[in-house]
C-alpha positions as CSV (number, residue, x, y, z in Angstrom):
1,X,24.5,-60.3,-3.6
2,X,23.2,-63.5,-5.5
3,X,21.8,-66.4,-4.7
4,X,20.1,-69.6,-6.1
5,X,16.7,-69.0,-7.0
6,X,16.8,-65.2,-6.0
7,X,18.4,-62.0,-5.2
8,X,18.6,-60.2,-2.1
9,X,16.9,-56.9,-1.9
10,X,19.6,-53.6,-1.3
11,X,16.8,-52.1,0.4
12,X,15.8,-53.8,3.6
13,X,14.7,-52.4,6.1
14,X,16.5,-51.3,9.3
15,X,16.0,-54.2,12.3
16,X,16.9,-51.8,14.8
17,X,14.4,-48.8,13.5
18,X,11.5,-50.9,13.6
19,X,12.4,-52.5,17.1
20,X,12.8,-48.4,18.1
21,X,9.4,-48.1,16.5
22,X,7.7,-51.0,18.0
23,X,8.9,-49.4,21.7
24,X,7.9,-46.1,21.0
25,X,4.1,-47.0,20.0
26,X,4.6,-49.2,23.3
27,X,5.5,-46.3,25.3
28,X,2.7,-43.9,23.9
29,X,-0.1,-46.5,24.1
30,X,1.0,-47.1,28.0
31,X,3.5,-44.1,28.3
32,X,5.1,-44.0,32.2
33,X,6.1,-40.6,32.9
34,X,7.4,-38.6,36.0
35,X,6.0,-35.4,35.2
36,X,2.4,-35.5,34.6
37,X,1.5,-31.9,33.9
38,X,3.3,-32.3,30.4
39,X,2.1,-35.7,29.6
40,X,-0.7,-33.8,26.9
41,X,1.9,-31.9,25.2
42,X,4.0,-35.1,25.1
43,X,1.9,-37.2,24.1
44,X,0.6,-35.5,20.9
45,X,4.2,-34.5,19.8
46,X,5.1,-38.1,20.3
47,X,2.0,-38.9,18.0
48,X,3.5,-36.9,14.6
49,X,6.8,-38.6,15.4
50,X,5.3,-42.0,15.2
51,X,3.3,-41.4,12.4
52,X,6.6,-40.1,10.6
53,X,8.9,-43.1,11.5
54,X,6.0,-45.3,10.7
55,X,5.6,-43.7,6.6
56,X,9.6,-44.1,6.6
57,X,9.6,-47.8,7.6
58,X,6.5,-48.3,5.1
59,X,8.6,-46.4,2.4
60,X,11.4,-49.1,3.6
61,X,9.4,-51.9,2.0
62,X,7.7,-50.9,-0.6
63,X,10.5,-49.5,-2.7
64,X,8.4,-50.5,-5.6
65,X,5.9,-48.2,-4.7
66,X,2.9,-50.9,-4.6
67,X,1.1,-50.0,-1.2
68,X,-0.9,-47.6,-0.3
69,X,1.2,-45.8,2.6
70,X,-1.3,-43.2,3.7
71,X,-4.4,-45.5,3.8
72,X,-2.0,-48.0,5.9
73,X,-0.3,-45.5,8.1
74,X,-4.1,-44.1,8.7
75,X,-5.8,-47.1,9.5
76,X,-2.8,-48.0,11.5
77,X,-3.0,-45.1,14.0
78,X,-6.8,-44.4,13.8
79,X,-6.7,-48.8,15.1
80,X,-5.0,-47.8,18.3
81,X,-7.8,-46.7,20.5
82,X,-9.6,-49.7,19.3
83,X,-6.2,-52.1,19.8
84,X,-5.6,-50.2,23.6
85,X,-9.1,-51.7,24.7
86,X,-8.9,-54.9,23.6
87,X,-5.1,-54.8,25.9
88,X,-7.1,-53.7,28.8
89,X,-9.1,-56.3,29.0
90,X,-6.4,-58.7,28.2
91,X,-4.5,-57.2,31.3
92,X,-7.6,-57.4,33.2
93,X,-8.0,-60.8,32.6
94,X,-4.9,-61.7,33.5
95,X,-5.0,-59.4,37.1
96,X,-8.1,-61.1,37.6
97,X,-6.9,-64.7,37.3
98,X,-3.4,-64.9,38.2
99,X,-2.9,-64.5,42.3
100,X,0.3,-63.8,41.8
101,X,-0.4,-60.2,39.8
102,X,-1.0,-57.3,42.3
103,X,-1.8,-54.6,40.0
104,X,-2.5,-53.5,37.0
105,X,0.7,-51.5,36.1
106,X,2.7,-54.9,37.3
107,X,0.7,-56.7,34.5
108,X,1.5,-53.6,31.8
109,X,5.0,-53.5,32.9
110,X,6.6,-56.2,33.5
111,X,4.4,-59.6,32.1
112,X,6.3,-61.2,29.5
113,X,2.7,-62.5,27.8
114,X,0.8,-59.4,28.0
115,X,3.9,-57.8,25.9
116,X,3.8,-60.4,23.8
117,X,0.1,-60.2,23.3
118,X,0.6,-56.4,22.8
119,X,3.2,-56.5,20.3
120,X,1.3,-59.0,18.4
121,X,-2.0,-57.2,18.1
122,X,-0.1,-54.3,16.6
123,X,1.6,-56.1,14.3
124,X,-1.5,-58.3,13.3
125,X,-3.3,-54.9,12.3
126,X,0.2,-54.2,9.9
127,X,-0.1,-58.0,8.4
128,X,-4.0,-57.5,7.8
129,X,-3.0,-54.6,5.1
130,X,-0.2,-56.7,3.6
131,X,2.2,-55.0,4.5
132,X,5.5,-56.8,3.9
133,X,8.8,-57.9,6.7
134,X,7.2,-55.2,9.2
135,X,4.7,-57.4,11.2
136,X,6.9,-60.0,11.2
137,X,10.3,-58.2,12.1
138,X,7.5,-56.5,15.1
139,X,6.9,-60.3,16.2
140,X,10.4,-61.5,16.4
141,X,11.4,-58.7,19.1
142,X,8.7,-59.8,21.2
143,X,9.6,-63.1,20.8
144,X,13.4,-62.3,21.3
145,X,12.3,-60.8,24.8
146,X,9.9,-63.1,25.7
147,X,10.5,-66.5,24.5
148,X,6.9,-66.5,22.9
149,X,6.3,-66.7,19.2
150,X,3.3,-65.4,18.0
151,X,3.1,-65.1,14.0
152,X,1.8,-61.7,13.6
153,X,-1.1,-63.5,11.1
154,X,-2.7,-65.2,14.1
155,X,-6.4,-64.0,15.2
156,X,-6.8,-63.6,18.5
157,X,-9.4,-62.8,20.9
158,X,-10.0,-60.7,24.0
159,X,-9.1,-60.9,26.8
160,X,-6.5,-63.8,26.1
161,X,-4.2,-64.3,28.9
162,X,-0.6,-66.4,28.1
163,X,0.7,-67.4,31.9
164,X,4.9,-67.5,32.1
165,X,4.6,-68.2,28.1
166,X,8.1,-69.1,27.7
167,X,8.2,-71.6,24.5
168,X,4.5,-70.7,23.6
169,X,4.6,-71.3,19.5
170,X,1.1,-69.9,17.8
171,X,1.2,-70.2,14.5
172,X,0.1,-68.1,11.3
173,X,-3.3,-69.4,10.7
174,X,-4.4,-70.0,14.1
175,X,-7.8,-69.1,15.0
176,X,-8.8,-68.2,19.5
177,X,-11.5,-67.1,20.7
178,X,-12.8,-65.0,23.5
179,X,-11.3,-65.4,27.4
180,X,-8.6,-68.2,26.5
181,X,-5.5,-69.2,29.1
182,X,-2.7,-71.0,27.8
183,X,0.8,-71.6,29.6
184,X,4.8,-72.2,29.0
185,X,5.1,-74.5,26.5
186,X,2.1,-74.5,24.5
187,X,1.8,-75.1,20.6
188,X,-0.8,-74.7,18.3
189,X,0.9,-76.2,14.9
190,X,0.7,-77.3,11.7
191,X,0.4,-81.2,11.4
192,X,2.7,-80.8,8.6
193,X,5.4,-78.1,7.4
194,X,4.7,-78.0,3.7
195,X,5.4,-75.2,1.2
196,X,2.5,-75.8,-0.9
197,X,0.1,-75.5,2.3
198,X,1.1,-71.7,2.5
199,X,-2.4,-70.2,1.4
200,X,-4.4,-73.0,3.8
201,X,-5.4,-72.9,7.4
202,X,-2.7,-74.8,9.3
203,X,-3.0,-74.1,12.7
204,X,-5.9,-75.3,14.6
205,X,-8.8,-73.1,15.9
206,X,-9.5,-72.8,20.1
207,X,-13.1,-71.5,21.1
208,X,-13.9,-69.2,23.8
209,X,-13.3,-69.8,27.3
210,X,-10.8,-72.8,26.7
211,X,-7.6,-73.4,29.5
212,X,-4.8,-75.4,28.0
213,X,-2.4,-76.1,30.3
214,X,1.9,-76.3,30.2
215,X,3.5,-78.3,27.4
216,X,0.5,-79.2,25.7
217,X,0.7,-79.9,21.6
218,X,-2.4,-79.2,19.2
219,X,-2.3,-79.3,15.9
220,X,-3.8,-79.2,12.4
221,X,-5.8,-76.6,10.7
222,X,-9.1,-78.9,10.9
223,X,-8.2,-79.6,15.1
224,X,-10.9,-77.1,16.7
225,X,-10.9,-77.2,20.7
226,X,-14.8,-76.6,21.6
227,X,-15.3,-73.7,23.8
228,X,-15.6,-74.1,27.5
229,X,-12.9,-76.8,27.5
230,X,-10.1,-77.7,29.3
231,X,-6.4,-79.3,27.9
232,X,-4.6,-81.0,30.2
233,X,-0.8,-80.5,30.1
234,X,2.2,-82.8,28.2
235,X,-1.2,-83.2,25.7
236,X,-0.6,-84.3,22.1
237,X,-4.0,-83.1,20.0
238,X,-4.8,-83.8,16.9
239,X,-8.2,-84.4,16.6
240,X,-11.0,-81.7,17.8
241,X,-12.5,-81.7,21.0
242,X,-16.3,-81.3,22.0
243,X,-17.5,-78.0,23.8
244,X,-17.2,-78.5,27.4
C-alpha cells in the first residue's frame, strides 16, 4: 500500500510475537514456577527457545539483510546476567524505600515501575545495536500495561525506582543517574518537538541521588538536575539546577 512520501513495508513484524517474546525473557529472567526440582531443565530449554524466537524477530526487520543477527542475538543474551543485577538492585531500592512494599517478589510481581524499568533495560540493550521497530514495539507494551513511557533510547541508572508511575514520559535522549525516585506524572521532555533535532540531545539529564516528586515538568536537553537534589511536585523546569 502507498503513501505520500513513502511505502509501507510487506514485512513488518508480528506485534503480538514480540509482546510473546518480551514475556517470555520476563519469565526466564524472574521465572515463578510450582515445581522446583525441574526448574534447571526448564530453564535451559526455555533458553534455546528464546534465542530462536529472538533470530526470527531479528530476521523480521532486517529483510534487507543489513545487521548482524548473530553478534546482536549474542550480545543480547550474554547482556542478561549483567541486565538481571542492575533489576535487583532497582527492586531493592524500591523495597527499601517504599513502606508500602513487603517483599521482594511483591516488588518483581506486581510493581507497575519496576516492569517498566525491566522492559526498558532490555529493550535499551536492543536499541544500542540498532536494531530497528524491536525496542520500541518492547517499550510500548510496557507502556500499554503500565501507563509509563519509557523510550527504549533513554540511559538509565541503577537502582532507579519510579513510585505508582502512571503518566511518567522519559524521553529518547534522556540522561539519569545512579539511586533516582521519580513519581506519577513526571516528564523529562524536549523543550521543543522538532524533526531536525532528531540526532541532538533533547531530554534533560538528572544526576544521582535526585527525588522529583508527582506531576513535575523538566525539560531541554541542556536542563541538568545536579545530584543530590530534590524537585518539588506540579514543577515546570527548564533551566538546571545546582547539586544539592
Amino acid at each position: 500500500m502507498e503513501y505520500p512520501g513513502y511505502i509501507l513495508s510487506n514485512h513488518l513484524p508480528a506485534v503480538k510475537a514480540i509482546h510473546t517474546f518480551t514475556d517470555e525473557i520476563i519469565n526466564y529472567m524472574f521465572p515463578v514456577t510450582d515445581e522446583p526440582d525441574m526448574f534447571l531443565e526448564h530453564h535451559e530449554s526455555e533458553l534455546y527457545k528464546l534465542q530462536r524466537h529472538f533470530m526470527e524477530l531479528l530476521r523480521s526487520v532486517d529483510m534487507a539483510g543489513k545487521i548482524d543477527r548473530d553478534g546482536i542475538s549474542t550480545h543480547f543474551f550474554e547482556s542478561l546476567a549483567g541486565v538481571k543485577d542492575l533489576l535487583i538492585k532497582d527492586a531493592q531500592l524500591i523495597l527499601d524505600f517504599d513502606p508500602a512494599a513487603s517483599s521482594f517478589e511483591e516488588v518483581i510481581l506486581t510493581y507497575p515501575g519496576f516492569y517498566a524499568i525491566l522492559v526498558h533495560r532490555l529493550a535499551h540493550i536492543i536499541y544500542l545495536q540498532k536494531v530497528p521497530l524491536i525496542p520500541r514495539f518492547m517499550s510500548e507494551y510496557a507502556h500499554s500495561k503500565t501507563g509509563i513511557d519509557i523510550n527504549p533510547g533513554a540511559t538509565i541508572g541503577s537502582p532507579f525506582f519510579i513510585d505508582h508511575g502512571t503518566g511518567v514520559v522519559i524521553g529518547e535522549s534522556a540522561r539519569i543517574g545512579n539511586n533516582v525516585k521519580i513519581y506519577q506524572g513526571v516528564t523529562l521532555g524536549a523543550i521543543a518537538v522538532r524533526k531536525e533535532d532528531a540526532q541532538t540531545k533533547r531530554h534533560p539529564t538528572i544526576e544521582d541521588n535526585v527525588v522529583i516528586y508527582a506531576g513535575s515538568t523538566i525539560l531541554g536537553g541542556n536542563t541538568s538536575i545536579g545530584h543530590d537534589s530534590i524537585i518539588g511536585g506540579n514543577t515546570w523546569v527548564t533551566q538546571s539546577v545546582p547539586p544539592f
